[in-house]
C-alpha positions in Angstrom: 1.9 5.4 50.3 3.6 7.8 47.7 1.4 9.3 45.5 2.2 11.3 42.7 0.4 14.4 40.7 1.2 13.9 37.2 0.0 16.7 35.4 -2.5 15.8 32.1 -0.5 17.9 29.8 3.0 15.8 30.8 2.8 13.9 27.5 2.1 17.4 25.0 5.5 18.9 26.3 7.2 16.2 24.5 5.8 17.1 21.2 6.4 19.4 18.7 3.9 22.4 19.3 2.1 20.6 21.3 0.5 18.2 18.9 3.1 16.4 16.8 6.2 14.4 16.5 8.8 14.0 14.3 7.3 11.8 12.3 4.0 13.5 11.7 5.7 16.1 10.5 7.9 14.1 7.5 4.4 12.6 6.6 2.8 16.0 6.4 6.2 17.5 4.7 5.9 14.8 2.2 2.3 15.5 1.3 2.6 18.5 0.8 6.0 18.9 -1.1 4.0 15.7 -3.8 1.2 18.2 -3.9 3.3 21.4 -4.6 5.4 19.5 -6.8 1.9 17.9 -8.9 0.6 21.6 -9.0 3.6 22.9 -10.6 3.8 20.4 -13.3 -0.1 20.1 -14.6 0.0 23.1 -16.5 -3.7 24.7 -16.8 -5.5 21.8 -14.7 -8.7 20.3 -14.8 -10.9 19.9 -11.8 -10.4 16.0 -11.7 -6.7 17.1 -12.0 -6.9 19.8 -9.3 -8.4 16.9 -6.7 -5.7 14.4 -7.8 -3.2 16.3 -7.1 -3.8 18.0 -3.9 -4.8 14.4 -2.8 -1.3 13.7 -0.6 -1.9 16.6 1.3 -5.2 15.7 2.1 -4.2 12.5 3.2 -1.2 13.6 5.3 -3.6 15.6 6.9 -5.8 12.9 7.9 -2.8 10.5 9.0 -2.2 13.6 11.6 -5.4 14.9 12.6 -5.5 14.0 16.2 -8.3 12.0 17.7 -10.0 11.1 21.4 -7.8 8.2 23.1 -4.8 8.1 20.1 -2.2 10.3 19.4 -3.7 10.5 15.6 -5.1 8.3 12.9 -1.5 6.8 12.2 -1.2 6.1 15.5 -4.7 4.3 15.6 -3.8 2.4 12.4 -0.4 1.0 13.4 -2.5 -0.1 16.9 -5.2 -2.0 14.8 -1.9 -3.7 12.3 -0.1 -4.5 15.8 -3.4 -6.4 16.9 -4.5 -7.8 14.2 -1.5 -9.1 12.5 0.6 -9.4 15.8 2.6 -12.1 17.6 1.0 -10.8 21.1 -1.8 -12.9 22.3 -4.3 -10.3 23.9 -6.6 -12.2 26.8 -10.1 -10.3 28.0 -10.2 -10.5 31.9 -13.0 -8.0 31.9 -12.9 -5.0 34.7 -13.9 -6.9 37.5 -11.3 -9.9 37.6 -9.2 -9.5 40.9 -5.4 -10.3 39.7 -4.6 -11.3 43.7 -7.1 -14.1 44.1 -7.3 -17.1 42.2 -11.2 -17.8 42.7 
């Protein structure tokens, strides 16, 4: 029988710097050109104002912060939309079920 090494990092090569893709990035890029772009037109702001507007940012952040057993938050997110709202029927076998036997 053949059995392969692959290496636990395979899957971080493919990413940019090691942690994101392409579309992390536009999120991020997004969030943080509304907030630069909400800083420069309040003029003198408040500290509600402040919060507001760096607010995108902070949330781009989250979308992208990685987390154990996802890629990131967005990628948990879209997985709990693609259950829940899904055509896919998902049916619990448990870990024990033997797939070669029909007892």
């Amino acid at each position: 029988m053949n059995q392969y090494l692959i290496p636990a990092n395979s899957k971080k090569s493919k990413l940019i710097l090691g942690f994101f893709t392409l579309t992390d990035l536009i999120v991020c890029g997004i969030g943080g050109g509304l907030t630069v772009l909400l800083l420069i037109i309040l003029q003198d702001p408040t500290t509600l104002e402040l919060i507001i507007a760096i607010l995108p940012l902070l949330f781009a952040a989250l979308m992208v912060f990685p987390i154990a057993h996802y890629h990131n938050v967005m990628q948990l997110l879209s997985n709990i939309i693609s259950f829940a709202f899904g055509r896919k029927k998902y049916y619990w076998k448990g870990w024990c079920v033997k797939d070669d036997t029909n007892e």
